[in-house]
N, C-alpha and C positions, 0 to 999 in steps of 0.2 A: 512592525513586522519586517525582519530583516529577511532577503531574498537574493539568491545566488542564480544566476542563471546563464545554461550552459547548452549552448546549441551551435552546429560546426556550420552553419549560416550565418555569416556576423552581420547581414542584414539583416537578419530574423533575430538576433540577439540587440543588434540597436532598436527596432519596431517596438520588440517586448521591453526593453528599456525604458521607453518615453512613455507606454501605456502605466505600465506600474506606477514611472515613475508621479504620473499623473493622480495617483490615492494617495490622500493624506496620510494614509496607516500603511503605506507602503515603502521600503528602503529599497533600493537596487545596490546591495554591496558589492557586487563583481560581475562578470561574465568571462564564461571559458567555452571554449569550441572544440572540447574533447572530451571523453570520459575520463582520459587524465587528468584534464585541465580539473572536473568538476571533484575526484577527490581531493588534490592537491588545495584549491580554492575552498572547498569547504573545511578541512583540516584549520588553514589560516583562518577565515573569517568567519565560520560559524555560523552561520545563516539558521535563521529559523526553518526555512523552506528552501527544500531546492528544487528549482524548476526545470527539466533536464530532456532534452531530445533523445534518445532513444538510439537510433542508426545515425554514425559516427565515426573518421577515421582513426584512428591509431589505439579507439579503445572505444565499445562500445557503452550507449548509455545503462542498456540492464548489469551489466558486468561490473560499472562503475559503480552501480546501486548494489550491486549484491556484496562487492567489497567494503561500502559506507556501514548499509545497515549488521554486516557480522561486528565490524567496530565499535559501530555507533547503534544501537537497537530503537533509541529513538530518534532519531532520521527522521524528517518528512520529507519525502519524496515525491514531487508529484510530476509524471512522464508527461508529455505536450509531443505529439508526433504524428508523420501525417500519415502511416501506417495503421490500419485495422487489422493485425496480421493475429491470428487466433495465438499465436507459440510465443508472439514478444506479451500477450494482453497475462497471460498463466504464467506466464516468469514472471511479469512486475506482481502479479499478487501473492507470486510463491515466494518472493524474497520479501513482501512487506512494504511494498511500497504504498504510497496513500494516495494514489490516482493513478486515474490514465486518463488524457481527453487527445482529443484528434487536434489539431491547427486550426481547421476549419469551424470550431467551436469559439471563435474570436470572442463573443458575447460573456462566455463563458469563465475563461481564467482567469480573471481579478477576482470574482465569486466563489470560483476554487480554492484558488492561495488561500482567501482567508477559510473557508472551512477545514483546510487541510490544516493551517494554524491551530485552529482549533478541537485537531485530535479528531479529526471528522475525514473519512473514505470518501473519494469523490472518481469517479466516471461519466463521463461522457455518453450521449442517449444513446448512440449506437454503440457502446459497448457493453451498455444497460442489459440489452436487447439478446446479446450472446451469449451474458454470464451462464445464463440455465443451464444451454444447452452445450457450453464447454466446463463446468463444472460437473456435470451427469453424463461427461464421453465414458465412455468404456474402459475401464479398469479394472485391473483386477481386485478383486475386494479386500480389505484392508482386514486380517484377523487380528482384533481389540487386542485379545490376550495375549498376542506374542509380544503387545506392550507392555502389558500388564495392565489393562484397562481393566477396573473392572464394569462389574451392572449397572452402581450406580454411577459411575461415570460416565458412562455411556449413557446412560437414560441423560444424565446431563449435555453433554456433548449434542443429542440428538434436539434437546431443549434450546439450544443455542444456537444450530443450525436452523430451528426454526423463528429465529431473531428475537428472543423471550430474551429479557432484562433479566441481570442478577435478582432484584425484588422479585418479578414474576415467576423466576424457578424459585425461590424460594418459597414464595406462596403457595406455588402450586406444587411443589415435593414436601413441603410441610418441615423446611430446612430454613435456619440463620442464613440472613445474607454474608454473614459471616462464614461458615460452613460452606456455602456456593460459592464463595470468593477462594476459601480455602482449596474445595476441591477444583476448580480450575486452575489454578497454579500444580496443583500438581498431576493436572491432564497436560497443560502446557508443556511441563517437565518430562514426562514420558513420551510425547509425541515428539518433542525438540521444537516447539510453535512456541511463536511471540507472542500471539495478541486471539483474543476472540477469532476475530477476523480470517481467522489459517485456521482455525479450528472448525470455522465453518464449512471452510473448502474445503478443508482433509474428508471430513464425512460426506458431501458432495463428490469427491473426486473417486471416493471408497464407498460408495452405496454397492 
């Protein structure tokens, strides 16, 4: 696993260096200390994972992410910052990123790389702890239909947000996993969401 890592502490990017570099399934191909640095450096070396501090001078790390992943849609991105701030945790998941853990979860990030590797969402326990209650803040409610959503979409949608597998809506709406595959792709497409994952927040953030 190739890994780019990009923190405007370059004591904190030599630390993170040595520990990575320490897993046998681990590569350290770069390190940059800006959201500049971190598109620029990913563009070149392609990193399977970028591991990326968040608050940043000359360019911050969500902005640096929200410009990767409209380029790039599979980006892994996983944030590392010692910020619990409610407004950076709902922009990394509004732009797609595939984590967020705090600094202080030391124990933690070599276990995340590789899940984020692995097309796997990873968060940190305290920010486990928040998802509910900052995906269920108050908004205004989302009308399906000015998407064009329709019923069954929506009964879909609602199946997904409650973490039901492609097999399991299909079994339980008495639909092809085919057909379920299909009609997510094209809720994806109406909504403008990448992945299950926005889909579940959009209906969370729009209850």
């Amino acid at each position: 696993m190739k890994v780019l890592i990009v923190d405007d502490d370059k004591l904190v990017c030599s630390s993170l260096k040595i520990i990575l570099d320490s897993d046998k399934d681990i590569t350290v191909v770069g390190t940059g200390n800006s959201g500049r640095d971190g598109i620029l450096l990913y563009e070149e070396l392609k990193p399977d994972v970028l591991l990326m501090d968040i608050r940043m001078e000359k360019m911050m790390g969500l902005e640096a992410g929200e410009i990767l992943l409209k380029k790039y849609p599979n980006a892994k991105i996983l944030y590392l910052t010692t910020f619990l701030d409610d407004d950076y945790i709902i922009k990394a998941l509004n732009i797609g990123a595939k984590g967020y853990l705090l600094k202080q979860d030391f124990d933690s990030i070599v276990p995340a790389l590789h899940a984020v590797y692995k097309d796997q969402n990873v968060y940190g326990n305290e920010i486990i702890t928040k998802l509910p209650g900052l995906l269920q803040q108050s908004n205004p409610a989302a009308n399906y239909s000015d998407y064009g959503i329709t019923d069954k979409e929506y009964e879909l949608i609602c199946k997904i947000a409650d973490g039901l597998s492609n097999r399991e809506i299909s079994e339980l709406l008495f639909l092809s996993e085919g057909t379920v595959r299909n009609y997510i792709s094209q809720i994806l497409e109406k909504l403008s969401l990448r992945d299950r994952t926005q889909i579940a927040i959009f209906y969370y953030k729009n209850k």
